[in-house]
C-alpha positions in Angstrom: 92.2 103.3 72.1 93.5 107.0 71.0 94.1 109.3 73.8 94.0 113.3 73.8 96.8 115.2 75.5 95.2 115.5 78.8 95.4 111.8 79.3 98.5 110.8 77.4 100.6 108.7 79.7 104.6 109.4 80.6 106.4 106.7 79.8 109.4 106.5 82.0 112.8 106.3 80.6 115.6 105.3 82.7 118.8 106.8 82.6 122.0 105.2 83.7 122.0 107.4 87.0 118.4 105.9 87.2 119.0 102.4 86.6 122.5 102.6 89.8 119.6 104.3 92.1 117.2 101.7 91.6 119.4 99.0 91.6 120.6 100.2 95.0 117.1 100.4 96.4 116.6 96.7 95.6 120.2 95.2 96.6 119.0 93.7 99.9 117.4 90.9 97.6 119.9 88.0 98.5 120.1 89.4 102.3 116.5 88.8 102.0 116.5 85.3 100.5 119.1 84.6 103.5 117.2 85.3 106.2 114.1 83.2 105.0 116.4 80.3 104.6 118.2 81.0 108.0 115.1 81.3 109.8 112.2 78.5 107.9 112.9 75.0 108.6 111.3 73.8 105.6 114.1 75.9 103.4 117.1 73.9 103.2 118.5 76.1 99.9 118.6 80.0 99.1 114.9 80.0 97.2 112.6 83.0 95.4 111.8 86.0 97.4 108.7 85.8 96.8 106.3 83.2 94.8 108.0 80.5 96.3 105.8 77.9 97.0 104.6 76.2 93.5 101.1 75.0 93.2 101.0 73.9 89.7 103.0 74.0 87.1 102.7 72.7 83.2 102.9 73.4 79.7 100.7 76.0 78.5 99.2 76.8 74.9 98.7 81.1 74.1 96.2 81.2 71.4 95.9 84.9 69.7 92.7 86.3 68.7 91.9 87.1 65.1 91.2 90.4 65.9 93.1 92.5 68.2 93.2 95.7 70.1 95.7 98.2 67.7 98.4 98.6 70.6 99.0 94.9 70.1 98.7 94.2 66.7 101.7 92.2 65.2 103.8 93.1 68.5 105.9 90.1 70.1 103.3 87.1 70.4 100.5 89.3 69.2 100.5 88.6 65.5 96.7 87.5 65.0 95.8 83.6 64.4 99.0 82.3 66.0 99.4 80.2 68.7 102.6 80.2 70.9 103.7 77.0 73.5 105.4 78.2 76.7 105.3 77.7 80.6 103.0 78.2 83.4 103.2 78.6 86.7 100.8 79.2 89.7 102.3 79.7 93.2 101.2 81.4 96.4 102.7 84.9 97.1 105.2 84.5 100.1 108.8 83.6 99.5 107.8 80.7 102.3 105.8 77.5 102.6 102.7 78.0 104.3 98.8 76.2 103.8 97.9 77.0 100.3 94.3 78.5 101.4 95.3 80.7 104.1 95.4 84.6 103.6 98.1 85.4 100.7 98.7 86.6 96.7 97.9 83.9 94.4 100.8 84.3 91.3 100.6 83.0 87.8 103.5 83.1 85.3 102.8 82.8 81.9 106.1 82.5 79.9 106.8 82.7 76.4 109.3 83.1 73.0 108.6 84.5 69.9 109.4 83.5 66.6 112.7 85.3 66.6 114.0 84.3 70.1 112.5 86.7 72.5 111.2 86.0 75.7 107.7 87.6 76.7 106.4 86.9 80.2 103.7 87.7 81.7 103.0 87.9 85.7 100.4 88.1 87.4 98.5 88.4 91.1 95.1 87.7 92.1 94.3 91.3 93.4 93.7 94.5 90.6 96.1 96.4 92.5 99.6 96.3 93.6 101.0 95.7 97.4 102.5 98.5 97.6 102.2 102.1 96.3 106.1 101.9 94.5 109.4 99.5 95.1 110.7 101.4 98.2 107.3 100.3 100.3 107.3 96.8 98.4 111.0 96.0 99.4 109.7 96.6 103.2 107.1 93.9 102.6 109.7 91.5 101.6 111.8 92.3 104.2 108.5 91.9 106.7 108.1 88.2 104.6 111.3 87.2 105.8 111.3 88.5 109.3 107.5 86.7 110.0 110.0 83.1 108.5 111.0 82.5 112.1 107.9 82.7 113.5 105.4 79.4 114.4 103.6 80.8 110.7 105.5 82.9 108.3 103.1 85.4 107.8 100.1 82.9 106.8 100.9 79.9 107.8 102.6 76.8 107.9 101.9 73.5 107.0 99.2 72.1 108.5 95.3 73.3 108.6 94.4 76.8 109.4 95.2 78.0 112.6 93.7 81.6 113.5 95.8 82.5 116.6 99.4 80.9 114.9 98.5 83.6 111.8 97.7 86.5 114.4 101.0 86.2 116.3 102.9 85.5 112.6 101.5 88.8 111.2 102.2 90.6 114.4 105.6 89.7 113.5 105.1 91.6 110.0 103.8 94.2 111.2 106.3 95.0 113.1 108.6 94.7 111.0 107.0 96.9 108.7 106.6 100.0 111.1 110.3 99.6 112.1 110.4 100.4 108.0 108.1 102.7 107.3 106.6 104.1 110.7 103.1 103.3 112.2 101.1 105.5 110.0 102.5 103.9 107.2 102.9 100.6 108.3 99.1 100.1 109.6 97.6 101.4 106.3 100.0 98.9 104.5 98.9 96.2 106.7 94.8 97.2 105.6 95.6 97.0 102.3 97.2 93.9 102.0 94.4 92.1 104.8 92.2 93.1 102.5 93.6 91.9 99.0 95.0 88.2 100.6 91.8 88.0 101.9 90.2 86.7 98.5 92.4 84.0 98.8 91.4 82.4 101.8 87.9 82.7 101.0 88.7 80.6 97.7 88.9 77.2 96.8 90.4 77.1 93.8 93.4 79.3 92.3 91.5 78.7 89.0 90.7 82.6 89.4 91.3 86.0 88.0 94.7 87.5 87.8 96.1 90.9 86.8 99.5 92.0 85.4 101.4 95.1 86.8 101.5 98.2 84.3 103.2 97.4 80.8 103.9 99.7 77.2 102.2 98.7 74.3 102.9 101.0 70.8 103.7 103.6 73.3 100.3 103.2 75.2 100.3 101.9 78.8 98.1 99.0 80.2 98.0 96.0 82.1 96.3 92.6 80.9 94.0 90.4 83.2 94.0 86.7 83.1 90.2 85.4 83.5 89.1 82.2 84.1 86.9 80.7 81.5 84.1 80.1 84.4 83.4 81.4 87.4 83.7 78.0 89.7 85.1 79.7 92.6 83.5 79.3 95.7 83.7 79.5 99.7 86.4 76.7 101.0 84.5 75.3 103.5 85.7 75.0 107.5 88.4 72.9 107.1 90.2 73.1 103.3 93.1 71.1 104.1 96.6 72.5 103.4 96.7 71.7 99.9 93.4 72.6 98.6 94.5 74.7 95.6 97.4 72.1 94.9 94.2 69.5 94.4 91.7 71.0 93.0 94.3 72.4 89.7 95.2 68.4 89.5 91.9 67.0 89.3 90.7 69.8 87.1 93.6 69.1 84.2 93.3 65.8 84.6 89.6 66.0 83.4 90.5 68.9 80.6 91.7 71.7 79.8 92.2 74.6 82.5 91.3 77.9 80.1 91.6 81.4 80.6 90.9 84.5 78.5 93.3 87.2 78.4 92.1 91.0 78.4 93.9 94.2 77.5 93.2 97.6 80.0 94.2 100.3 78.3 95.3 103.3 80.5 92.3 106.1 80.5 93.7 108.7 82.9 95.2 109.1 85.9 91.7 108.9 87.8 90.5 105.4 86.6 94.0 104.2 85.4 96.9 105.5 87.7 100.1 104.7 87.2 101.2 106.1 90.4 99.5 105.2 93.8 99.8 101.7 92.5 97.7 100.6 95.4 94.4 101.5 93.8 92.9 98.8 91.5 92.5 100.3 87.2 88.7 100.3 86.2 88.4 97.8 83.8 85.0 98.1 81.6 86.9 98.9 78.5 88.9 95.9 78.4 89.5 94.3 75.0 89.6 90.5 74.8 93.0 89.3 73.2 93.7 85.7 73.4 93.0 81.9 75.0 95.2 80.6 77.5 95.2 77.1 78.4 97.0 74.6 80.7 96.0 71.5 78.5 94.9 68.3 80.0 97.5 65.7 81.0 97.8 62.5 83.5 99.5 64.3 86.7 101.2 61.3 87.7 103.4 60.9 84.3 106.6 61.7 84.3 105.9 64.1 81.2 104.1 66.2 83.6 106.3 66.0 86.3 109.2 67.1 84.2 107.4 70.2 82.8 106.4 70.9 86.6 110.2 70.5 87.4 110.3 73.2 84.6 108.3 75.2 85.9 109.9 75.2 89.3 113.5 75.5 88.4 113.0 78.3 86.1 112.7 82.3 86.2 110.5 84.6 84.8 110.9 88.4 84.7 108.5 91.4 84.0 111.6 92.5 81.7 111.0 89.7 79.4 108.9 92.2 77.1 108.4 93.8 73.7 106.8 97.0 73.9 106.6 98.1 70.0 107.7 96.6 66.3 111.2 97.5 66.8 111.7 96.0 70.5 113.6 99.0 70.6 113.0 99.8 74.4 115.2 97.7 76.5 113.8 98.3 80.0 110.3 98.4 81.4 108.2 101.9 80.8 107.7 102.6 84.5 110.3 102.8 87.7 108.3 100.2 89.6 108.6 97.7 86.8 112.3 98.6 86.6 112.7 98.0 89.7 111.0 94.5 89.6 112.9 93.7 86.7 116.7 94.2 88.6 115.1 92.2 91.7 113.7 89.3 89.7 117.1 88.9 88.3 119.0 88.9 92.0 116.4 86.2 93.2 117.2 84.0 90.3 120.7 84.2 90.9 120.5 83.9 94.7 118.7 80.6 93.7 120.9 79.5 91.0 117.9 79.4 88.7 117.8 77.5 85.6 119.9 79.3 82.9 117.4 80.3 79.9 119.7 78.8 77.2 119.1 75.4 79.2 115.6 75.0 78.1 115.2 77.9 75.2 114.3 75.4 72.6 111.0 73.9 74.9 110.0 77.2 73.8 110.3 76.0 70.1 109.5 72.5 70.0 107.2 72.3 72.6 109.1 69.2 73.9 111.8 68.2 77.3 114.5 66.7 75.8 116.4 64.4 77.4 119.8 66.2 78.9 117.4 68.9 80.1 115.0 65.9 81.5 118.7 65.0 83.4 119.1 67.8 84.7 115.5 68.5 85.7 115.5 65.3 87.9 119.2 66.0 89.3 117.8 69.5 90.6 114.2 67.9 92.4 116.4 65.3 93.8 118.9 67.0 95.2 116.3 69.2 96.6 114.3 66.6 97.9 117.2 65.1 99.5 118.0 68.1 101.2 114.6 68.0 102.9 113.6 71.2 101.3 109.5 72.3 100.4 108.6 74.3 97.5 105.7 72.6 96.3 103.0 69.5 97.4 104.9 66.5 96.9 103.3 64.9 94.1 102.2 61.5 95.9 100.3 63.7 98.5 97.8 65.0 95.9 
């Protein structure tokens, strides 16, 4: 979609100076990851700061359209007809175990490779808008996430059914934390906003849902992407969900078929309907441009083919850095200073966690299959884990 001067976007373009200051704004990452494990009993190793708690993971199939919008023709995995196989995730937001239905983010990671090698990923949260207005206020959320660990219910929850009074004193906890960070003012409007976007979520049953992407460059254009189910099946939970409703109801549904989405292009408008800063308020979305299929394709849950790709999944990391923004891919960082930000503390999560290295599982990308030393070390990683005692996902004979 051309644009006229008046609502051209910026992109950013970080200089070295840049890239030390942001880095620096983000370095508490591992102090963060320390404290949740020092303080949740059901972390038993240094885990992801946030997205930690898996509730499906599998292979997943990205099927381009024939016909696409012109800031993603032939870029990356956008070359029209084509069809890519990569990895997807779905998790709830925290960086902590909790019940899967109470109030949080919903996360999807879609990752993949293109023909020459390069890793494209795209993530996503259930909300249109962003937690935070830019990565100074989001790094006080995480720090709130880890400070509400210790308490009965890290921020929403912890395993077990719903209870009301254990997710009042838990976010009391965050909140806090959050004005010792940011003052009251602040902090109480912060704590609005995000009550009102985790509040989708525990009115759902089912994490079969939409999801949007933060802010990306395409051909030198800016937009985000949102991830739509291919029905509308979402619904009120009920009284009593049960800890791992979402965890469930994505089993049953690939076991009867395919789980499919359709993925839309937003291109930015202005700084009125599509801001760029202020990353609190949601992008209208009416002009969106439908650009491909996505779809977790139907397996048997319980076969060990499935488990290993939801090992995969779980070992892994994905980035918002993992991009290609034009025909060259001749911009290495992200287009905007929260994205850059994102980027560097993605990277200190993974290796706080030890994360799977990429070379250990770049040719699934290409084949489509698990082979068998990365099956190895798939199973050595869940069983150590699971000796250990610790939780990041519904054990598999639970579901």
């Amino acid at each position: 979609m051309p644009q006229d001067d008046a609502q051209r976007w910026c992109p950013f373009r970080a200089a070295a100076e840049d890239l030390k200051r942001i880095a620096a704004d983000v370095s508490e990452i591992p102090a963060i990851q320390q404290k949740a494990l020092a303080e949740h009993d059901a972390l038993k190793v240094p885990d992801r700061v946030a997205h930690q708690y898996q509730i499906a993971g599998s292979k997943v199939l990205f099927k381009v359209a024939d016909t696409l919008p012109p800031a993603l023709q032939d870029i990356g995995l956008f070359v029209p007809g084509s069809q890519h196989v990569g990895i997807g995730r779905v998790s709830t937001g925290l960086g902590t175990p909790h019940v899967e239905p109470n109030p949080d983010f919903l996360g999807l990671l879609l990752a993949f490779q293109t023909q020459a090698g390069h890793r494209v990923d795209f993530l996503a949260i259930n909300d249109p808008a962003s937690p935070a207005d830019d990565h100074l206020d989001f790094m006080s959320v995480l720090h709130a996430t880890s400070a509400a660990a210790g308490a009965d219910v890290p921020f929403v929850g912890d395993l077990g059914d719903r209870d009301l009074i254990n997710i009042a004193a838990s976010q009391s906890v965050f909140a806090a934390s959050l004005a010792h960070r940011m003052g009251l003012l602040k902090a109480g409007k912060t704590m609005l906003h995000l009550t009102k976007q985790t509040a989708a979520t525990f009115r759902s049953s089912t994490a079969w849902q939409s999801y949007w992407t933060g802010i990306v460059e395409l051909s030198g254009e800016a937009g985000k992407f949102t991830i739509v189910p291919a029905r509308d099946e979402n619904h009120g939970p009920g009284l009593h969900p049960g800890e791992r409703l979402f965890s469930k109801d994505w089993k049953e549904r690939q076991q009867r078929g395919d789980v499919e989405f359709r993925l839309y292009w937003i291109a930015y408008l202005d700084e009125e309907k599509t801001p760029t800063t202020g990353l609190t308020r949601p992008w209208q979305e009416d002009h969106k441009q439908f650009a491909c299929t996505v779809v977790f394709p139907q397996h048997d849950a319980a076969s060990e083919e499935a488990r290993l790709w939801s090992m995969l999944a779980a070992e892994m990391g994905g980035n918002p850095g993992n991009w290609i923004a034009n025909k060259e891919n001749s911009i290495p960082d992200p287009s905007t200073e929260f994205g850059i930000a994102r980027q560097l503390a993605y990277a200190a999560s993974q290796k706080g966690r030890n994360a799977l290295p990429r070379d250990a599982y770049r040719t699934v990308f290409e084949t489509g299959q698990i082979g068998e030393e990365l099956a190895r070390e798939l199973r050595r990683r869940r069983d150590e884990k699971a000796r250990a005692g610790h939780v990041d996902q519904a054990p598999w004979d639970a579901l």
